[in-house]
C-alpha positions in Angstrom: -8.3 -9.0 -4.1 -11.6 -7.5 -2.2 -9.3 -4.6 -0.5 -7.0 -3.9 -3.7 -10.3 -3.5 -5.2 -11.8 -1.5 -2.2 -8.3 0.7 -2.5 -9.1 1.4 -5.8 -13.0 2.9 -5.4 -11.7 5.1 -2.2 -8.6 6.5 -4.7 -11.6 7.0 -7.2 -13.8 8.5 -5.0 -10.8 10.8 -3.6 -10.5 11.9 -7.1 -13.8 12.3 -8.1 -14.4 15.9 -5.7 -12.1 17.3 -7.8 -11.9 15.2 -11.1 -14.8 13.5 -11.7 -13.7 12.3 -15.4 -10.8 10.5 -13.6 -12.9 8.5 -11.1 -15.1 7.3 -13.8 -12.3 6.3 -16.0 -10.6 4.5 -13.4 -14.3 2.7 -12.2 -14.1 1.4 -16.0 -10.7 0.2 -15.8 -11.4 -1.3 -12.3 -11.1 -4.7 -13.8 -7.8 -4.3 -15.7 -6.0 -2.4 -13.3 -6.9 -4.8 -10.3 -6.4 -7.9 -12.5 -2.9 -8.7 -10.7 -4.7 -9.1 -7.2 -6.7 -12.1 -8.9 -3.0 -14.2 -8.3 -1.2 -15.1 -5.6 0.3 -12.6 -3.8 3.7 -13.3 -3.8 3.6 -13.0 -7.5 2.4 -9.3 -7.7 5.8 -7.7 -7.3 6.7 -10.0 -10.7 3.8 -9.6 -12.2 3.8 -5.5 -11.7 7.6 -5.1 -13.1 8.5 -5.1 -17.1 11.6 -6.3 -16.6 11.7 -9.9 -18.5 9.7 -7.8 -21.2 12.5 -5.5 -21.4 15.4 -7.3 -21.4 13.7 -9.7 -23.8 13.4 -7.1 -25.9 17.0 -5.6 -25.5 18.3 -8.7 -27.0 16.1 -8.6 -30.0 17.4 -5.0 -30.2 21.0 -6.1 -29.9 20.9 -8.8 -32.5 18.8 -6.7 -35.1 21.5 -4.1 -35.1 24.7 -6.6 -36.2 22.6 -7.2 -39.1 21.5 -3.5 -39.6 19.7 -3.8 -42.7 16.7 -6.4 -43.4 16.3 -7.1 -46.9 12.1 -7.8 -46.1 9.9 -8.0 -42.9 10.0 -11.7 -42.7 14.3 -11.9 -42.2 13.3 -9.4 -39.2 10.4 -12.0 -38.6 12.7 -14.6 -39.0 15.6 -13.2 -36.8 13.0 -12.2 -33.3 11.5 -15.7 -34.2 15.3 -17.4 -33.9 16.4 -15.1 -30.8 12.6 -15.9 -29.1 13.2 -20.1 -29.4 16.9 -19.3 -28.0 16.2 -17.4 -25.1 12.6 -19.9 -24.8 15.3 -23.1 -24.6 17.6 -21.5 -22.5 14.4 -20.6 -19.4 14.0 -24.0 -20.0 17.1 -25.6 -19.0 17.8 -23.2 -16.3 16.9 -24.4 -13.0 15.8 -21.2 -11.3 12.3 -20.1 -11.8 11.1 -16.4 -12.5 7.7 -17.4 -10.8 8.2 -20.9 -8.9 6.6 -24.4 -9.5 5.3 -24.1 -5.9 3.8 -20.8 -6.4 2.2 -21.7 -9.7 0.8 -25.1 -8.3 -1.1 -22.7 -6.6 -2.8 -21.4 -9.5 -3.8 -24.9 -11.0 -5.3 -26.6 -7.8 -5.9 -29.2 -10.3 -3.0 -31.6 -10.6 -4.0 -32.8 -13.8 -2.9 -29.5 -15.2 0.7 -30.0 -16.8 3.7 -27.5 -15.8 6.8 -27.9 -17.5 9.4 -29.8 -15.6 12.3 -28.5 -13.6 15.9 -29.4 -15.6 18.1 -29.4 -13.2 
């Protein structure tokens, strides 16, 4: 975390000769750009990529349009709600990990934090 955040003041500084409005805004943003390098490391690829986002949202997408029309917001509500619990059930039961119980153990030191059991 120290040298991601050391990375980030030499870009800033690189930037600032020539663009001095750019290394300020990235000095205020230091702490949200950098917040990845606050977990283990083996999680930053996952954690940098939108990929669950985006296919999470490709199958709201792909239900919303068999119905077409919504008749109010809360049946659209109601649908993303009943596609969200599917999807949330199915992670569940499936025995593969996006981030693994070994890797997240190391985020709560603490083993009286809970995790949600493996189904396998």
């Amino acid at each position: 975390a120290v040298s991601v955040r050391a990375q980030l003041d030499t870009v800033a500084d690189a930037f600032g000769k020539q663009f001095p409005k750019v290394k300020e805004m990235l000095l205020d943003a230091k702490e949200e750009l950098t917040a990845f390098a606050d977990f283990p490391h083996q999680h930053w690829k996952k954690i940098q990529s939108t990929n669950p986002l985006e296919r999470l949202n490709r199958e709201v997408k792909r239900r919303a349009d068999v119905v077409q029309v919504f008749p109010n917001d809360a049946a659209v509500e109601r649908l993303a709600t009943a596609v969200l619990i599917e999807l949330h059930d199915e992670w569940i039961a499936f025995p593969r990990r996006y981030l693994s119980n070994e890797s997240m153990d190391s985020l709560y030191p603490d083993k009286n934090t809970l995790l949600p059991a493996t189904h396998e």
